[in-house]
N, CA, C and O atoms as a MOPAC input file, in Angstrom:
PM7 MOZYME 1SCF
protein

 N      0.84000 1    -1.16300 1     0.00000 1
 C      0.00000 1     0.00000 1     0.00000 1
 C      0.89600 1     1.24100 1     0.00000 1
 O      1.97000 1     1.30800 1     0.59800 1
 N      0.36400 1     2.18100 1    -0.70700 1
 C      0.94600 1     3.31100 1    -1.31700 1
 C      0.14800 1     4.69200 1    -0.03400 1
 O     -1.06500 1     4.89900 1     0.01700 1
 N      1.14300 1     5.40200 1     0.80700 1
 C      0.02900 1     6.67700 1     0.96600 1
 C      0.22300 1     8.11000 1     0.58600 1
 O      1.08000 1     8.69600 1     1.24700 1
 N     -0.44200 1     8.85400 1    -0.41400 1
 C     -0.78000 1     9.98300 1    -0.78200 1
 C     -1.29900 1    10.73400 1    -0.47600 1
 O     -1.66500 1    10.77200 1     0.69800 1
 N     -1.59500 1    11.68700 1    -1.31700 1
 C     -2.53900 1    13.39300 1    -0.47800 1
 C     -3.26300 1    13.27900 1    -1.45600 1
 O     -2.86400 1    12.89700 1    -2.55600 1
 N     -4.60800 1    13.64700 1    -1.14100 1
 C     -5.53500 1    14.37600 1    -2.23600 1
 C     -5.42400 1    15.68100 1    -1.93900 1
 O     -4.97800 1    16.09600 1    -0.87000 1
 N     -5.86900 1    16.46100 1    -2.97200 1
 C     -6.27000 1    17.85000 1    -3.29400 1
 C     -6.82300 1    18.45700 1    -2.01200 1
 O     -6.61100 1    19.62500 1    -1.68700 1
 N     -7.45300 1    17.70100 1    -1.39500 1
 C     -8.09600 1    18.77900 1    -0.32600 1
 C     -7.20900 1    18.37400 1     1.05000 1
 O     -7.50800 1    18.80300 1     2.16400 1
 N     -5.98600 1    17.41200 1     0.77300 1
 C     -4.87900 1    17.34300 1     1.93600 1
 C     -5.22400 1    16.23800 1     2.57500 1
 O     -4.41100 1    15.90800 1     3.43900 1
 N     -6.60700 1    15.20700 1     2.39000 1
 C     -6.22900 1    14.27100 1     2.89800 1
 C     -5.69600 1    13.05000 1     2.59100 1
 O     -5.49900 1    12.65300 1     1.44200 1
 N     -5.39400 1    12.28400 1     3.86300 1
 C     -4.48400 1    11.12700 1     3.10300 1
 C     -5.34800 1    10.06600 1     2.59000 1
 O     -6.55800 1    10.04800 1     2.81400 1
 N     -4.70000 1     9.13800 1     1.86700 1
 C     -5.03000 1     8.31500 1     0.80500 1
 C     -4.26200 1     7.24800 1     0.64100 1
 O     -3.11200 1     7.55400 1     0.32600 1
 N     -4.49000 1     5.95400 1     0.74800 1
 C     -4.24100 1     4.90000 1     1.17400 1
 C     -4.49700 1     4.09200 1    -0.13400 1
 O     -5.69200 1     3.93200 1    -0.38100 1
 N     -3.39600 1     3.41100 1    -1.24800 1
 C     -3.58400 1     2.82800 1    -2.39000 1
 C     -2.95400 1     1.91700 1    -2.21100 1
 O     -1.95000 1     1.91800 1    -1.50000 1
 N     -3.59200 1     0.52400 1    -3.07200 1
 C     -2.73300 1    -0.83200 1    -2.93800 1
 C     -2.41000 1    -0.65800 1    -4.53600 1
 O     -3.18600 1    -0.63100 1    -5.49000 1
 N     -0.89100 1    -0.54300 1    -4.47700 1
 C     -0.15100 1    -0.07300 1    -5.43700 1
 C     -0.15500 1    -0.98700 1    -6.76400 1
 O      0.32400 1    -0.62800 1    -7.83900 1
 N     -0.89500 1    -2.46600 1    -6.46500 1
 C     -0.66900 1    -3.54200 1    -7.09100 1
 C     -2.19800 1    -3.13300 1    -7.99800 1
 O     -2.15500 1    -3.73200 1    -9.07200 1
 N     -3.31900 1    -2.41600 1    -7.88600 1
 C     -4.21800 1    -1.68500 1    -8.56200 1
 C     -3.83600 1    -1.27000 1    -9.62700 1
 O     -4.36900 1    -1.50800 1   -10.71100 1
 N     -2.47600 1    -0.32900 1    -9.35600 1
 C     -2.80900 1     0.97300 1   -10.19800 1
 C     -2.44400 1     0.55900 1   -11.68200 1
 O     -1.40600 1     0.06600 1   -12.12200 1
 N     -3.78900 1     0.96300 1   -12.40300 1
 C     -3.68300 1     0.80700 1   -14.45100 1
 C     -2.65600 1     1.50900 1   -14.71600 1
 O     -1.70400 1     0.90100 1   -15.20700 1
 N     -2.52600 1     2.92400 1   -14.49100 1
 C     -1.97900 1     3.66600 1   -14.94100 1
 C     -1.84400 1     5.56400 1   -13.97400 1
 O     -2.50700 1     5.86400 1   -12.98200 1
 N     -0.99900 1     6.32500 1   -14.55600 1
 C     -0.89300 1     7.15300 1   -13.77500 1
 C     -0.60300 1     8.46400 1   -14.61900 1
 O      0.12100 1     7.89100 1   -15.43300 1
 N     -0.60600 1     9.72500 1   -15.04000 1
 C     -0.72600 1    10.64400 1   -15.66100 1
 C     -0.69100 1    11.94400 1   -14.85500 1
 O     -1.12400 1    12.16200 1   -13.72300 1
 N      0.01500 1    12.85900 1   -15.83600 1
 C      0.05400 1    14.50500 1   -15.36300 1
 C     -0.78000 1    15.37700 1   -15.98600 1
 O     -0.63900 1    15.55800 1   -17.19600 1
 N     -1.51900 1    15.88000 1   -15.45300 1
 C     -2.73500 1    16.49500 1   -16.75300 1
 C     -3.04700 1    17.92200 1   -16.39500 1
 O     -4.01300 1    18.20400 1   -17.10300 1
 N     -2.78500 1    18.79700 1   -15.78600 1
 C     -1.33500 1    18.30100 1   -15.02300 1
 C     -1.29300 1    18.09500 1   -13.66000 1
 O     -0.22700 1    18.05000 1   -13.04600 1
 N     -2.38000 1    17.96600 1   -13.13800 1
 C     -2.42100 1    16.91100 1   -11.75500 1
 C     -2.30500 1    15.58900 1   -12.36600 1
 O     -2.51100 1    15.06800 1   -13.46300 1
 N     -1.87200 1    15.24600 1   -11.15500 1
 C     -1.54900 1    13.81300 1   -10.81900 1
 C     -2.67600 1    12.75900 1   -10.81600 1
 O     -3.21500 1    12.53800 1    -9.73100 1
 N     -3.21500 1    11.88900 1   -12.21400 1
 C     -4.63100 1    11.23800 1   -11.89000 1
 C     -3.90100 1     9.77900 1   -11.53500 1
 O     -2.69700 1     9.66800 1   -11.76700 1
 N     -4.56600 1     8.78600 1   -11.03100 1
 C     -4.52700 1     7.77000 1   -11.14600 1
 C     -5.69100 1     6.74100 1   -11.10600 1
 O     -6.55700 1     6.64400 1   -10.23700 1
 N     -5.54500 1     6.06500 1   -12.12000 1
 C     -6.36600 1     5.06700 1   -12.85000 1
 C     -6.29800 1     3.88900 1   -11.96000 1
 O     -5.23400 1     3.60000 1   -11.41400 1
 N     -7.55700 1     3.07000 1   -11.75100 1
 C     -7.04300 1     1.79300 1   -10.63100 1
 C     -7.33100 1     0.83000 1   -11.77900 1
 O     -7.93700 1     1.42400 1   -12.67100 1
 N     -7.06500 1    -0.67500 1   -12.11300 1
 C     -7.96800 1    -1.53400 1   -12.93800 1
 C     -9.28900 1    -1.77400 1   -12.69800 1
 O     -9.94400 1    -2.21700 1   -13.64200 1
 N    -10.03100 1    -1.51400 1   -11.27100 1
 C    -11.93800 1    -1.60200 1   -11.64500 1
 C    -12.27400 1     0.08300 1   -12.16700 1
 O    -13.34800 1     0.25300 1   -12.74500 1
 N    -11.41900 1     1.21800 1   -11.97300 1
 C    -12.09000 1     2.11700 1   -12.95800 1
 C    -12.15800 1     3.52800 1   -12.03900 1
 O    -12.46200 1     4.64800 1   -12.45100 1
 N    -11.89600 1     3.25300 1   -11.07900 1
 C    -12.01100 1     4.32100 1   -10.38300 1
 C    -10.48600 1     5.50400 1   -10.68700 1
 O     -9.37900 1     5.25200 1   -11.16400 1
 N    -11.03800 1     6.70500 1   -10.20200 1
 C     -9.59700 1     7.66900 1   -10.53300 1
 C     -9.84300 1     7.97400 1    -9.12500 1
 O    -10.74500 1     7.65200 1    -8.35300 1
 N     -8.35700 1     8.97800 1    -8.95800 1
 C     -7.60400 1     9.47000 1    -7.78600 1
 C     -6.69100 1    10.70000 1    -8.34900 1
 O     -5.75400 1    10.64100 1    -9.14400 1
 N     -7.43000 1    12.18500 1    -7.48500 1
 C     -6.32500 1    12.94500 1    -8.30200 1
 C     -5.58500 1    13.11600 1    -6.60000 1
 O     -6.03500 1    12.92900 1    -5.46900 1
 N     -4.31800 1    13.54000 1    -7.11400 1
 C     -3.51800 1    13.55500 1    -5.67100 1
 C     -1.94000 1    14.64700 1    -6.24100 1
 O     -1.38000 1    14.86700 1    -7.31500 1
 N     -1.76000 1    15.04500 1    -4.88600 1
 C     -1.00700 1    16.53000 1    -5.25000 1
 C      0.71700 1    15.56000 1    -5.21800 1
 O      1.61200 1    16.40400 1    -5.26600 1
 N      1.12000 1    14.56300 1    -5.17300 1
 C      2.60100 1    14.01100 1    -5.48900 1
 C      2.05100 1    13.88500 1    -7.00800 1
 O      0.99000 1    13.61100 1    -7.57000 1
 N      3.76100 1    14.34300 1    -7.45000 1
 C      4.00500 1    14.42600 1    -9.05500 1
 C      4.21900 1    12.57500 1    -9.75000 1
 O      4.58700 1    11.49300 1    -9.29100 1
 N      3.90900 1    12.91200 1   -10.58300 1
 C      4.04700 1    10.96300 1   -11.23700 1
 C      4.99000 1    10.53500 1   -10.90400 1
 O      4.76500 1     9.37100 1   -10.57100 1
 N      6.49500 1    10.90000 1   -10.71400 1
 C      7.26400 1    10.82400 1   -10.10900 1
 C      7.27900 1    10.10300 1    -8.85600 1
 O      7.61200 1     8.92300 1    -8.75400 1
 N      6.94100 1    10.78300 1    -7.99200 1
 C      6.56300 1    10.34800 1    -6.48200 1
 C      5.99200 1     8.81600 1    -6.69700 1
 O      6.50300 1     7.70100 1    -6.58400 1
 N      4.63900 1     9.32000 1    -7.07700 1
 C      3.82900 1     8.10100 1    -7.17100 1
 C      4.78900 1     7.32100 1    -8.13800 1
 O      4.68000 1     6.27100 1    -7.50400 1
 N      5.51900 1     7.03000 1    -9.01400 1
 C      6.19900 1     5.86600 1    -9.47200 1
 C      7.22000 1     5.72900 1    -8.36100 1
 O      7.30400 1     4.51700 1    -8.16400 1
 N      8.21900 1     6.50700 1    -7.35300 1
 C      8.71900 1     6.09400 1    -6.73000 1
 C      8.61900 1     4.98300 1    -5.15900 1
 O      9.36700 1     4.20500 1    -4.56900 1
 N      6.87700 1     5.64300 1    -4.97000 1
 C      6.27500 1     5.09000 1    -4.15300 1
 C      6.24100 1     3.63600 1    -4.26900 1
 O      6.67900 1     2.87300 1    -3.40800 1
 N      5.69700 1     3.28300 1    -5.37800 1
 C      4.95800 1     2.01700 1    -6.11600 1
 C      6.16000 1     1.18300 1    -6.33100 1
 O      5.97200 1    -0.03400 1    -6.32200 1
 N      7.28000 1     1.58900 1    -6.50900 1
 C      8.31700 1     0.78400 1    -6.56400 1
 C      9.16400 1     0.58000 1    -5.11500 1
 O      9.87300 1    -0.31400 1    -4.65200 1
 N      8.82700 1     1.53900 1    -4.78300 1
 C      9.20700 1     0.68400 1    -2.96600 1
 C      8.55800 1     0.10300 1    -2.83100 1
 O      9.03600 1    -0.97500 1    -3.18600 1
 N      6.80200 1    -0.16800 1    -2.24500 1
 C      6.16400 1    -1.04000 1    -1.75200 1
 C      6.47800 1    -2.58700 1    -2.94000 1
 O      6.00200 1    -3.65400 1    -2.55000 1
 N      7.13600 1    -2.58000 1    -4.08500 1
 C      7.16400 1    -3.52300 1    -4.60600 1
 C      8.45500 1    -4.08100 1    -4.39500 1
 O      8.70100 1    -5.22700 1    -4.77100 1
 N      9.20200 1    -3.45300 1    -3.89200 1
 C     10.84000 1    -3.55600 1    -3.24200 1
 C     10.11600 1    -4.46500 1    -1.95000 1
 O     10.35800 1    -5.66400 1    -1.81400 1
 N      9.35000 1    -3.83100 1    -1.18500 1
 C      9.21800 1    -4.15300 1     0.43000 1
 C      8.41500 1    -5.70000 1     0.38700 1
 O      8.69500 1    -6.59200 1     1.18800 1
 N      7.25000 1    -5.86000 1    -0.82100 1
 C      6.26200 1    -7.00100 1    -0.72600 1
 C      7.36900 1    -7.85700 1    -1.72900 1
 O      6.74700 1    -8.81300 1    -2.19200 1
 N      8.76000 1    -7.85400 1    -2.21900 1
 C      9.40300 1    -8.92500 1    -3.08900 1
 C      8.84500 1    -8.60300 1    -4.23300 1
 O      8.33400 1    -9.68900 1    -3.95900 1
 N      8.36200 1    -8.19400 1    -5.34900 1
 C      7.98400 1    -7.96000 1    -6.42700 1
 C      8.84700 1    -7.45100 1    -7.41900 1
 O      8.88700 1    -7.86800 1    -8.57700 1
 N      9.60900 1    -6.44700 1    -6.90000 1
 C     10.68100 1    -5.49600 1    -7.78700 1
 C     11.57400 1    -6.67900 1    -8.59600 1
 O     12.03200 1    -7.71600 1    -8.11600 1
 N     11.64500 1    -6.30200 1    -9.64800 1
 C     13.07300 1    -6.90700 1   -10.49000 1
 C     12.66800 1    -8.11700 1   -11.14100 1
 O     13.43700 1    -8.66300 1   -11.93200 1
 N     11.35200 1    -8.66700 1   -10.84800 1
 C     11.20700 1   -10.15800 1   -11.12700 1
 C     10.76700 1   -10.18300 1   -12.79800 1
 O     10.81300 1   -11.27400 1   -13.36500 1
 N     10.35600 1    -9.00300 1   -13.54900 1
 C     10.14200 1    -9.15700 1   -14.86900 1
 C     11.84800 1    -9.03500 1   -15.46800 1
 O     12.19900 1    -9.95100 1   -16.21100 1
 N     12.68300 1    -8.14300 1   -15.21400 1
 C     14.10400 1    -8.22700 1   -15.25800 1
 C     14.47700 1    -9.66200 1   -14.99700 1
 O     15.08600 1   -10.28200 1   -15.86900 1
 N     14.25100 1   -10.06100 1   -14.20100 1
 C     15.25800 1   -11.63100 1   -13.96200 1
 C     14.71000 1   -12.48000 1   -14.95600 1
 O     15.47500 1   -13.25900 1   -15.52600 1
 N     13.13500 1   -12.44600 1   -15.34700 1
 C     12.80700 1   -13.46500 1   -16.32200 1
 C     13.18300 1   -13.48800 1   -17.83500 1
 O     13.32400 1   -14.38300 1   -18.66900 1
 N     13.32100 1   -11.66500 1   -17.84100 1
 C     13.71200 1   -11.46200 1   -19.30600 1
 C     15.31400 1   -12.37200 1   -19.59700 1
 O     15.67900 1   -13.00400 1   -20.58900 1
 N     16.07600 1   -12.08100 1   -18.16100 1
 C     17.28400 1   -12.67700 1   -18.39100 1
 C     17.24100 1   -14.10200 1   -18.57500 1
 O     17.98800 1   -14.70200 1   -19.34700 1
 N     16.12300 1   -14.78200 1   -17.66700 1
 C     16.58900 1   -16.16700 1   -17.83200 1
 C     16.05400 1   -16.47900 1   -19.58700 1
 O     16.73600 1   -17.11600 1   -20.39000 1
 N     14.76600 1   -15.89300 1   -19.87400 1
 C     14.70000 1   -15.84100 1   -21.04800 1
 C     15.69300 1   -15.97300 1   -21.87100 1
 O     15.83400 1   -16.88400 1   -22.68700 1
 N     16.43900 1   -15.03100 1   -21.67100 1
 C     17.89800 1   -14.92700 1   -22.85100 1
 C     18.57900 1   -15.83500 1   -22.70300 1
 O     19.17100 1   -16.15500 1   -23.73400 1
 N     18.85800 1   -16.65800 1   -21.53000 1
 C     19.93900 1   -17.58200 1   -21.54300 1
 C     19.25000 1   -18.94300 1   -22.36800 1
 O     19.89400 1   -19.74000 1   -23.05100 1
 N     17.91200 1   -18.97900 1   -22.13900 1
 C     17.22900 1   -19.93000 1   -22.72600 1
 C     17.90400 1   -19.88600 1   -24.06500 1
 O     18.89100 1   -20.52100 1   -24.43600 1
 N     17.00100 1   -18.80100 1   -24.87600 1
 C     17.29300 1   -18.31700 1   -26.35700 1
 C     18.75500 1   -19.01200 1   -27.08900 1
 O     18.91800 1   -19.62200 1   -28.14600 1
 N     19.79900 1   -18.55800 1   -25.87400 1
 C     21.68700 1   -18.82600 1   -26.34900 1
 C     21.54000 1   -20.26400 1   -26.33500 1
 O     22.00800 1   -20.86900 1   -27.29900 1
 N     20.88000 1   -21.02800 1   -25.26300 1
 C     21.26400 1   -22.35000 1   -25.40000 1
 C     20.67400 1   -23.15400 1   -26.07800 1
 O     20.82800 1   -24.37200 1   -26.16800 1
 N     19.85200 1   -22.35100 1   -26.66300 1
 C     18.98300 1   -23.65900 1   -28.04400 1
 C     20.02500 1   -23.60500 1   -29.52600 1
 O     19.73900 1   -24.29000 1   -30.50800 1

């Protein structure tokens, strides 16, 4: 879980593993996958830095990186 500010300063509590997508428009929206938005005063920035800690902290980070690699070693040894 991710926590942010909305616009009117309060906090905001996101499970980072939601978020579709994220945009500057030029607030900060964020898209969840059932559809809901979130505008919030951290820059996309933030919120991508956020989202990649809690994926650091729950083990998640790096694991599309490691597969691409084992991928490749696959690829060399055929």
């Amino acid at each position: 879980m991710i926590t942010l500010t909305t616009l009117r300063e309060a906090s905001l509590v996101l499970n980072a593993i939601l978020i579709e997508s994220v945009r500057a428009t030029p607030d900060t929206t964020i898209q969840l996958v059932g559809g809901q938005t979130y505008i919030v005063k951290e820059s996309l920035e933030e919120v991508k830095a956020a989202t990649i800690d809690f994926y650091q902290q729950i083990g998640l980070a790096g694991l599309n990186s490691i597969r691409r690699l084992e991928d490749g070693r696959r690829k060399e040894e055929e």
